[in-house]
N, C-alpha and C positions, 0 to 999 in steps of 0.2 A: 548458358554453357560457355564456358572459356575457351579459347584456339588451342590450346592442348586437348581438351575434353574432343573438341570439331575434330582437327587432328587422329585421334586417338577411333574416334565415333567411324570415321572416314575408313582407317586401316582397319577396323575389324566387318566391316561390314567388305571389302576387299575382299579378304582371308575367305570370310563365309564365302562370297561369289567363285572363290579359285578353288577352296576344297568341297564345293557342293557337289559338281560332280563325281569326282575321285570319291569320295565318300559314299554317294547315292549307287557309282558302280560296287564299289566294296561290298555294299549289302544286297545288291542283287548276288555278287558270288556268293553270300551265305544262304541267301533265299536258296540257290540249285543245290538239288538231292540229286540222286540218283535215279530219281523217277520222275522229275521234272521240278516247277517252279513253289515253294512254298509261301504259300500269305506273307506269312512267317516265320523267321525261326524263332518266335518266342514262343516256350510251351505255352499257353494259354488257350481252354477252352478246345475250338479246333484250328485256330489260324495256321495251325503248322500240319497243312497238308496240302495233298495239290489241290488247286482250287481251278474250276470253270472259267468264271471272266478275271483272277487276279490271274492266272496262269496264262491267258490267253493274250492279258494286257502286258506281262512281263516277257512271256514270247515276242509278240512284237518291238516292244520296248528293244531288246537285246539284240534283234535286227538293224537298228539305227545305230549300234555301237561298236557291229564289224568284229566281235569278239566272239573268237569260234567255241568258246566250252560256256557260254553263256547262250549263244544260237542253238547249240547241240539241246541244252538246258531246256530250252523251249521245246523244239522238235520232242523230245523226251515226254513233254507236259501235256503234248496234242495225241501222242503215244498210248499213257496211260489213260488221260480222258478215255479214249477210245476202248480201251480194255474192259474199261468197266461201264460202257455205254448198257444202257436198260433194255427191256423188252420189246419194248415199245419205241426204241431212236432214242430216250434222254439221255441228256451228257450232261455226268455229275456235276451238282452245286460244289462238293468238296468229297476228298476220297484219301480215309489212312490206307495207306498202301501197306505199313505192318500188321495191321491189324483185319484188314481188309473190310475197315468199315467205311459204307457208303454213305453218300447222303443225296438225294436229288430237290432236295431243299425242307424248308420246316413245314409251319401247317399250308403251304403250297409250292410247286415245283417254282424252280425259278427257270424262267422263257428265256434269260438272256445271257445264262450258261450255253443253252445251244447256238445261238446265233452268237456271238464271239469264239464259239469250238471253229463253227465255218470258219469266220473270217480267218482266225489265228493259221487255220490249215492253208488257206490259199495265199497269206501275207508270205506264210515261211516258204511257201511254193514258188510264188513271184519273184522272192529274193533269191532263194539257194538255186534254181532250174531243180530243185532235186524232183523228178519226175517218180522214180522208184517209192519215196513218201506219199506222196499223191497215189500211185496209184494204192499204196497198201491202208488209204485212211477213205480212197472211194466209198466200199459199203458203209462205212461209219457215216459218213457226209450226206450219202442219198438215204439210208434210215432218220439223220435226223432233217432233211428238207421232208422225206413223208411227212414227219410229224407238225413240223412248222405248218405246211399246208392245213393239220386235223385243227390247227389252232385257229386257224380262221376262222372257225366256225358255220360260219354263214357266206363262207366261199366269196367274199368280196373287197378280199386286198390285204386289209389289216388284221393284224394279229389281235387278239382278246388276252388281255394280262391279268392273274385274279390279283387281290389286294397281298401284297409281300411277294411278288411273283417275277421283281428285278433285286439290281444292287440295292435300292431303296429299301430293303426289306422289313423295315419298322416305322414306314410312311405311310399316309392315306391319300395313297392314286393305286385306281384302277381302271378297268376297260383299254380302253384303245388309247394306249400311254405313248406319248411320243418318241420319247429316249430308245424304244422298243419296236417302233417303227423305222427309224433312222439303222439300228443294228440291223433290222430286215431287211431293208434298202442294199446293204452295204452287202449283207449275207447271198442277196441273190446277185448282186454284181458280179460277185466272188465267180456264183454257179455259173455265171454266163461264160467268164475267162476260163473259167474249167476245163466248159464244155466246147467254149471256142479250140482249143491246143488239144484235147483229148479227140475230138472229132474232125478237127479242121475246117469247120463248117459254124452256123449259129446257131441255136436253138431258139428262133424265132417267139414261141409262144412263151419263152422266158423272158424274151428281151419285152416284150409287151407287159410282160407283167411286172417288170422293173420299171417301165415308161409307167404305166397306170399309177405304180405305189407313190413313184416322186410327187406325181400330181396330184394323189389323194394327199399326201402330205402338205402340200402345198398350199391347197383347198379347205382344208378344214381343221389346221392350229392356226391361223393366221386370219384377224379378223379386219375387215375395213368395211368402213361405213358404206351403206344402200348398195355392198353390190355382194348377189348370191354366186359363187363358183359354179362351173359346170360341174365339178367333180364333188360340192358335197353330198357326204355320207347319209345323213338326213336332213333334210333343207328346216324342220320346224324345230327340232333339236338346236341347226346352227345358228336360226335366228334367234330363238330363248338364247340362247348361250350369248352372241353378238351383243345382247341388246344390256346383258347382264356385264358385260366386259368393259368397264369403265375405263380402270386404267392400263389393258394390256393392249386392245386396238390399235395396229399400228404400230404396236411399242413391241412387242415380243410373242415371239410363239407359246400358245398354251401349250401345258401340260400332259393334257389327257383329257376326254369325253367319254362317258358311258350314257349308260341308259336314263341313268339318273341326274345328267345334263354334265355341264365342264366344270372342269379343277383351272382357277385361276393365278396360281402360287409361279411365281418363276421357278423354272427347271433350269437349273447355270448348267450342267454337263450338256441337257438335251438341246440347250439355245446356242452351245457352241459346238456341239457336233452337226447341229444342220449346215451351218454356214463352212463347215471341216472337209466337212461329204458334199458339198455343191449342189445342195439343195435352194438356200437362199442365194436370192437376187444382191448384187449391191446395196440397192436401200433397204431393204430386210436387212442386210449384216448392220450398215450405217445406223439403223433407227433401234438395234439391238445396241450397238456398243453407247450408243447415249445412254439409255434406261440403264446400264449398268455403271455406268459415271454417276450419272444422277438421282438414280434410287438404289440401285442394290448396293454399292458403295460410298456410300453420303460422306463415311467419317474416316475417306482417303485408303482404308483397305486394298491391297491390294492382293489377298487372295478368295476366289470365289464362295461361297456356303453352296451346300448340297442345292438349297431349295429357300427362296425369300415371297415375304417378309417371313420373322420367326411367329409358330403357333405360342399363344399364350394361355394363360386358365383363362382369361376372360373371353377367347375367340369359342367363336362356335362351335371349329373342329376339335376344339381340345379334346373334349370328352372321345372323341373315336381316335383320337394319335395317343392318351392317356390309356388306351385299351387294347392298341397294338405292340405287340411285346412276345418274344417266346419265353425269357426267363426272365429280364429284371428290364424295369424302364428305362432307356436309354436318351430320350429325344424329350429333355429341362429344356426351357429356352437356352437357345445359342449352342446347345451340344447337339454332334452326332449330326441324324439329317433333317433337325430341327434349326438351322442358321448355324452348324457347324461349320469351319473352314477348312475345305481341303485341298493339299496339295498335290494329291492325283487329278483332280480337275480343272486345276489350276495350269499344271501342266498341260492340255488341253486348249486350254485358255493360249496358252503362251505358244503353243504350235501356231494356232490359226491366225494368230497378230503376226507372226513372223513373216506365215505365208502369205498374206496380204499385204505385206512391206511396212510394218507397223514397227519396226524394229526398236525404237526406245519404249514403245509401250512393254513389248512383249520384253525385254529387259530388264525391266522394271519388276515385271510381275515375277519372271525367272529369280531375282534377285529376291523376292519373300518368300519364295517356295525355298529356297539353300536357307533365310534363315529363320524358316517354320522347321523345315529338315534338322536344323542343329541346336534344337530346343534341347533343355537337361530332362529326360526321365530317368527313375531310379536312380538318379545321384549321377547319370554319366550323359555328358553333352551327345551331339546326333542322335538321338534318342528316334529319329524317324515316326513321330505322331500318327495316327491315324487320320488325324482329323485336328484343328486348332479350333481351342474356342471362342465363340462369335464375340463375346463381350470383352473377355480378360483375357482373349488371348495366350491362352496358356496351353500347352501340350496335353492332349485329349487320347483317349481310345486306347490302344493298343500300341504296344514299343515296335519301333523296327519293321513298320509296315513297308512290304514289297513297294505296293505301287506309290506310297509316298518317295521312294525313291524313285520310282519308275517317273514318276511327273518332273523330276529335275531331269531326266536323263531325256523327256521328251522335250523339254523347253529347249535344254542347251543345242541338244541335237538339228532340232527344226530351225534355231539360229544359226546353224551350219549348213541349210539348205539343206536338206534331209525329211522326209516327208515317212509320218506315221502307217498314214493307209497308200499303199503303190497300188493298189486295185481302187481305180476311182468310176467317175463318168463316163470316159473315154469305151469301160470295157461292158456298159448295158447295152 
């Protein structure tokens, strides 16, 4: 490369860093209807409705930007959610508000529509004082904590997720999924600050059940050699699992455990939302940011994949990720949440470097999320991807995805001392 080319290389990757976010907010105002936050506005399929956790993530997202018809936009999206809450507590997967068709998700509800309804209602609570919201989304909130609780099952802490039953929705985890766990954490935080300001008192046997969940968490994704947890779930499960755990021991929180023993795939959203939510210790965070320098990222990447290493035809689980589908295959090696790269997780990523003072890392990473944001789809640059793909890096999924902007607007933001979740540990 010649010092013109350097030069030249230097100013546009500039440009990208100064119009990522001007740009990333642009497309959150086209994202707001009038009924709250859309995926999308691109007609495609159903992205262009209100959606559960894109709605819930773009609520808060619009929080950290101080922009009152983008706040309103949210508040709006916890609104409608509500409206069309199910018989039973659920709070839709996605909802055409013209047409008034619902969805509470495909061949299984999705668990993580409801726990981001909570959080999104208490984030927008914490920020505005608006009290008069809160009080009018209560029944909403305590029909869907009934239900969270039915999800337990077996009344002992953690939630049960079927297979397609989060964002993941064309992945192979299930049971007691971590990423799912961490929302629940967060969700009953939420209830305790609720009911702390509603009551002026604590609700004790909640706050125990926030202490218990952090430490079931704690207990049983994280494996270290010869020593068994007080708090695991099934101690002969966690030793099969431990003993089968070659390279996560120590290195990263697992996935998810069912009946049928543990999922050893890295989870990058779930491994950086523990460390987000203050769950992990230092050397938990410290022995996580290695393994992703040095395995998840080998060939200097600097935006996260859903889920690493990628499923291949030759691995084992192919066959059950090649049979998970509602209309067409989506997860080839390196697409989607088969080692797809995303910039809504990445965002994520680049909050919890900030707030740990990691400030060029998370810079750095800010600065691929603007120019994964300004990839060309359909012939027109900021095309806002879904998703980047793992190998050729090319602009993947769906145009003008919400939360792909939403992850620039989380990065820059949390480089401004601006913090995603304001309900944290302080309030179990």
């Amino acid at each position: 490369m010649t010092a013109t080319e350097t030069t030249n290389s230097l100013k546009e990757s500039k440009d990208i860093y100064q119009n990522g976010y001007a740009k990333a907010l642009e497309l959150l105002h086209k994202c707001a209807s009038k009924d709250g936050f859309l995926a999308s506005p691109t007609e495609k399929t159903n992205y262009r409705r209100i959606w559960g956790r894109d709605g819930a993530i773009l609520g808060i997202t619009a929080l950290m930007t101080d922009e009152a018809d983008l706040i309103d936009a949210g508040r709006q999206t916890l609104q409608t959610l509500a409206a069309y809450q199910g018989p039973h507590g659920e709070i839709p997967s996605n909802v055409d508000t013209a047409s008034d068709r619902i969805s509470y998700g495909g061949m299984a509800g999705r668990v993580d529509a409801n726990l981001w309804f909570i959080i999104g209602c208490g984030e927008y609570w914490r920020a505005t004082g608006d009290d008069d919201f809160l009080d009018e989304m209560i029944p909403a909130i305590e029909k869907v904590r009934f239900l969270l609780g039915a999800w337990e099952f077996n009344n002992r802490g953690l939630l049960y997720i079927p297979e397609t039953g989060d964002w993941a929705d064309e992945y192979i985890h299930n049971g007691y999924v971590l990423f799912d766990q961490l929302l629940y954490l967060q969700a009953l935080r939420t209830l305790c600050a609720i009911h702390r300001a509603r009551q002026n008192t604590e609700d004790h046997a909640l706050r125990e059940k926030v202490s218990r969940l952090k430490h079931l968490i704690r207990a049983n994704y994280w494996f270290v050699d010869d020593i068994i947890p007080d708090d695991v779930y099934h101690e002969i499960l966690y030793k099969k699992g431990r003993k089968a755990a070659t390279k996560c021991a120590a290195s990263y929180w697992v996935p998810f455990f069912s009946p049928h023993g543990y999922g050893y795939r890295f989870d990058s959203l779930a491994n950086v939302l523990v460390s987000l939510l203050d769950v992990a210790d230092d050397e938990r965070r410290d022995n996580v940011e290695k393994y992703i320098r040095n395995t998840v990222m080998t060939d200097g990447e600097q935006l996260l994949p859903a889920f690493a290493p990628v499923i291949k035809p030759m691995d084992d689980d192919w066959k059950d990720l090649h049979m998970t589908f509602t209309y067409t295959f989506k997860n080839e090696p390196y697409e989607y949440h088969n080692g797809g790269l995303w910039p809504m997780i990445s965002g994520f990523y680049v909050a919890d470097m900030a707030r740990r003072g990691k400030k060029d890392i998370a810079e750095r990473h800010l600065q691929k999320i603007h120019e994964a944001n300004s990839l060309v789809m359909d012939g027109e640059p900021w095309g806002f991807p879904e998703y980047i793909h793992g190998s050729k890096h090319s602009a993947a999924g769906t145009r003008h995805q919400g939360w792909s902007a939403a992850g620039a607007v989380i990065g820059t933001c949390a480089l401004q001392g601006k913090s995603f979740f304001r309900i944290g540990d302080r309030d179990e």
